[in-house]
C-alpha positions in Angstrom: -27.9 -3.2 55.8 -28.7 -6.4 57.8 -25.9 -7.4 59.8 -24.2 -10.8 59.0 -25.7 -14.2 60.9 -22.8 -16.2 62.7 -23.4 -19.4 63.8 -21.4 -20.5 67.2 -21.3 -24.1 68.0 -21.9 -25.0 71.6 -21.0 -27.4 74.3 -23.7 -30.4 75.2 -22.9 -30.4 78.9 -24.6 -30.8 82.9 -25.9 -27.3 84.0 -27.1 -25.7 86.9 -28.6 -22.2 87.4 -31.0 -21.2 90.0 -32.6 -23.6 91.3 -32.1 -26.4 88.3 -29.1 -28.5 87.3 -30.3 -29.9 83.7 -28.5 -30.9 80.7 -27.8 -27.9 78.7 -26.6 -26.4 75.3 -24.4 -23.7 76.5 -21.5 -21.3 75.6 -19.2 -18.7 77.7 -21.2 -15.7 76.9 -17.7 -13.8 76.0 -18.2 -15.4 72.6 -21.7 -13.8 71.8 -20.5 -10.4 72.9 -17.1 -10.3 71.4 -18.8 -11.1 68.0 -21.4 -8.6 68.9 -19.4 -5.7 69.4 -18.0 -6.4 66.2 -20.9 -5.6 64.3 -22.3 -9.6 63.8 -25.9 -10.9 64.7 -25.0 -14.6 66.5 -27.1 -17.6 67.0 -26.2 -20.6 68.9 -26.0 -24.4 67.4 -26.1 -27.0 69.6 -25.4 -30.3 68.9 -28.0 -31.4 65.7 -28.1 -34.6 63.5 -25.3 -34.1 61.0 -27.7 -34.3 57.9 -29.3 -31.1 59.4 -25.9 -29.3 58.8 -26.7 -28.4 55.1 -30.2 -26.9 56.1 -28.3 -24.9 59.1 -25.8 -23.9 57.4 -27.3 -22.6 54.4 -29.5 -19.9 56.3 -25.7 -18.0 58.0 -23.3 -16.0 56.8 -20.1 -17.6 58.7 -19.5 -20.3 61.3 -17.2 -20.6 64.6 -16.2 -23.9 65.9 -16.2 -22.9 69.2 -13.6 -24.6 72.0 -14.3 -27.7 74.5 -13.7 -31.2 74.6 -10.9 -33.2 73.2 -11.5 -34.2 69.7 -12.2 -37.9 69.9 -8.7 -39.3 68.9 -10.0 -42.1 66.7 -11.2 -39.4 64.0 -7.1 -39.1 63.3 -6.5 -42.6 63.6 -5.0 -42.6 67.0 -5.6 -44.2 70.6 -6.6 -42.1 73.6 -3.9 -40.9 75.6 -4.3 -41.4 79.3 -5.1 -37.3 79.7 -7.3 -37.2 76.4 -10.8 -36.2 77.7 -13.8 -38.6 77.0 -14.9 -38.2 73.5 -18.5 -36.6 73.2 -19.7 -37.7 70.3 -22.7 -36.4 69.4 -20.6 -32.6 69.0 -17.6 -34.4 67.2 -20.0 -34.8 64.6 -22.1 -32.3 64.2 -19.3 -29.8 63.9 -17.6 -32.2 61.5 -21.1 -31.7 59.5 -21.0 -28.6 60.2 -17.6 -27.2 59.2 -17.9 -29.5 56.1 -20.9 -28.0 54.3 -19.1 -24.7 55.3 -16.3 -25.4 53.4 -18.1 -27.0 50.4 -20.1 -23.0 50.5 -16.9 -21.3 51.3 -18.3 -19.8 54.2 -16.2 -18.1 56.5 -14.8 -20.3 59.3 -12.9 -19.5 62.7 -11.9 -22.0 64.5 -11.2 -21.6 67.9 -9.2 -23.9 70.5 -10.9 -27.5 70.3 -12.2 -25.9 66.8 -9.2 -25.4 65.3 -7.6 -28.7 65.9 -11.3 -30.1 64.6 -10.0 -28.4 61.5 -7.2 -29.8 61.1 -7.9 -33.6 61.7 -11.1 -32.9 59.1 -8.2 -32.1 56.8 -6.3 -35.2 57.3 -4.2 -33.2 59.7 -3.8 -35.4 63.4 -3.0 -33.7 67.0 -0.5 -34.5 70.1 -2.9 -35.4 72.3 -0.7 -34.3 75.8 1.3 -31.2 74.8 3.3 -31.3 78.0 5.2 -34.0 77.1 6.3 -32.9 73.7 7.3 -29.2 74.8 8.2 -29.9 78.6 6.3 -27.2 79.9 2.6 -26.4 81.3 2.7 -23.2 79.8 0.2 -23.5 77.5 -2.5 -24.2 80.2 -0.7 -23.3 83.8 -4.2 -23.5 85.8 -6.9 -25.6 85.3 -10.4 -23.4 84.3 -8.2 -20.2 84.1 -7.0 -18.6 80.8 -3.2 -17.6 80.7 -1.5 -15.3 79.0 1.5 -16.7 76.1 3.4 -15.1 73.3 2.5 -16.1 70.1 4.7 -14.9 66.6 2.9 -14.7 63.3 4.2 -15.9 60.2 4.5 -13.1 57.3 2.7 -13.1 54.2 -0.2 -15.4 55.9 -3.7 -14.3 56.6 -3.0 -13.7 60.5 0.3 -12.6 60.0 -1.4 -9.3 58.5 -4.1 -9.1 60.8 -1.8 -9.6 63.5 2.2 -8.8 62.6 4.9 -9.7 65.2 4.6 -11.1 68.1 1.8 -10.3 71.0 0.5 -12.2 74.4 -2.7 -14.2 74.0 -5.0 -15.8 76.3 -4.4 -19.0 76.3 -6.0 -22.5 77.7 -5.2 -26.1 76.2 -3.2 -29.3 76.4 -3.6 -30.4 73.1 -2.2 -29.0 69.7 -1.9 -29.5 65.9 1.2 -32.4 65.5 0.6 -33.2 61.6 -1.1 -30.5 59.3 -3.5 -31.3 57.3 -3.6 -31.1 53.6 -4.5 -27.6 52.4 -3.9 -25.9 55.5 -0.3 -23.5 56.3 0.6 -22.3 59.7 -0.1 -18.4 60.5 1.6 -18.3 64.2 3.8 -20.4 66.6 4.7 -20.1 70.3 8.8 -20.3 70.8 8.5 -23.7 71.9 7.4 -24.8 68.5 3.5 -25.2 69.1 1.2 -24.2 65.9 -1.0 -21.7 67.6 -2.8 -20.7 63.9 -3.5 -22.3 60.9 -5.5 -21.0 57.5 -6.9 -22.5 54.3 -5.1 -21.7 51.1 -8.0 -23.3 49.5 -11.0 -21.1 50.7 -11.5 -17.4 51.5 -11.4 -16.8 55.0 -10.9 -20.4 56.8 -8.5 -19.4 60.1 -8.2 -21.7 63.3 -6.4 -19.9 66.5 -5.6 -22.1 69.5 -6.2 -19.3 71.7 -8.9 -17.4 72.6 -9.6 -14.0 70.7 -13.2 -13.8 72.8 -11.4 -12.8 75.0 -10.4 -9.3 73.8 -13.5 -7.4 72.5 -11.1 -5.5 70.2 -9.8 -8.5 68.5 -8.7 -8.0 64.8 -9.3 -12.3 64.1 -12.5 -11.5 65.2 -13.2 -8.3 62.9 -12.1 -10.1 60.2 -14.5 -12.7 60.9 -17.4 -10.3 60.7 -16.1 -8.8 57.8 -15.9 -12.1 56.0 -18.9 -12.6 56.7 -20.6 -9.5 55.6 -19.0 -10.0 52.5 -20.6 -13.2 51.9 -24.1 -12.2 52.8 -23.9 -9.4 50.7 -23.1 -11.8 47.5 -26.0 -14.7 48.8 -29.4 -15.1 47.6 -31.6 -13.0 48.9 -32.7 -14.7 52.1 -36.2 -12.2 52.5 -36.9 -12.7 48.9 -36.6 -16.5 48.8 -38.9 -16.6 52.4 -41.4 -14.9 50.6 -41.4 -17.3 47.7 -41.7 -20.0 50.3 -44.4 -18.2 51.4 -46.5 -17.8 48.9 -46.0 -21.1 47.8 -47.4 -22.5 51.4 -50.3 -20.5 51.5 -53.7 -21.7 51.4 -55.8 -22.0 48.2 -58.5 -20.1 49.6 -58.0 -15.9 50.1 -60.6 -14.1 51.7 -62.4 -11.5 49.6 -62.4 -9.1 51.4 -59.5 -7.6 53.9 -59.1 -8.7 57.1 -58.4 -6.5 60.4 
């Protein structure tokens, strides 16, 4: 059985390796393997025109909204906050593209970090934009470009909550977090300061955000769940080799040669 096709969004950033430095699409590589080992087949997209999404999206199985940049504040209706990042536009909406077509299939989604709170302002849901202020504490990010680890507790009888009873230590690595939740969406964990650290769909199968980082443990169960989800939904699509072959045949030339070719 073919294994599922996950899409992974990706940053739009400045790059250097070797001997270039070069814009770049590019992801920490702890995404593709995590998802990997979990038994998924990944492909990256960058940053596209957002009426490419429905094309994209309609050849994959399940999408993550990877992490990154600040979501551009004015997309909830808000000013920047003096420690809100620049917005990058071109991402902001391609994943908003993106994660919309996937929701109109009911396609897996995981969002993680940055794609979580994506998530939730596409749902009408807004974010505090500078979390230090709100819970008085840098715990949630302690060192710049450095994950850290924090306790999270699952709520019962939500998607995460089985996946992930109790309470555990994540890896952790943002100043931002959901303030508002948007409409269809329930919370499925909490830090003890308060912070929504998961949120879920009660509209669509399997639509989870985390603001942590499950890449980060290869044995992650949000992860295998992802993969699962996604299975499950390319077992139930159109036969992708089927409908290539009808493209196929319909692009090929007029003319056959009568007699085989070597």
């Amino acid at each position: 059985m073919p294994k599922p096709l996950i899409g992974l969004t990706t940053y739009l950033a400045d790059a250097q390796w070797g001997e270039w430095e070069l814009p770049a699409a590019l992801l920490p590589a702890a995404y593709i393997s995590c998802l990997q080992a979990a038994g998924g087949r990944v492909v990256l997209l960058p940053p596209d025109a957002p009426e490419a999404a429905a094309d994209v999206v309609a050849r994959l199985d399940a999408i993550v909204l990877t992490s990154g940049e600040d979501v551009d504040p004015a997309l909830y209706g808000a000013r920047p906050h003096p420690c809100t990042g620049p917005p990058v536009h071109e991402r902001d909406r391609w994943e908003w593209a993106v994660l919309a077509e996937a929701l109109t299939r009911d396609m897996p989604v995981l969002g993680v970090c940055r794609g979580m709170q994506l998530m939730n302002v596409h749902a009408g849901g807004t974010l505090i934009q500078h979390l230090p202020e709100t819970v008085g504490h840098h715990g949630h990010n302690l060192h710049g470009g450095h994950f850290s680890p924090h306790a999270v507790t699952t709520v019962p009888g939500t998607r995460i909550g089985a996946l992930l009873p109790g309470t555990r230590q994540v890896a952790t690595h943002h100043h931002q977090a959901v303030e508002s939740l948007g409409a269809g969406l329930i919370v499925g964990a909490r830090t003890a300061d308060g912070t929504v650290e998961a949120i879920e769909s009660t509209r669509h199968r399997f639509v989870v955000g985390v603001q942590w980082h499950p890449e980060m443990a290869f044995d992650s169960a949000v992860v295998h769940a992802l993969v699962a989800a996604a299975r499950a939904t390319s077992n139930v699509a159109p036969d992708r080799t089927a409908e290539s072959k009808v493209r196929a045949r319909r692009s090929a030339p007029d003319v056959v040669p009568s007699s085989p070719v070597s």
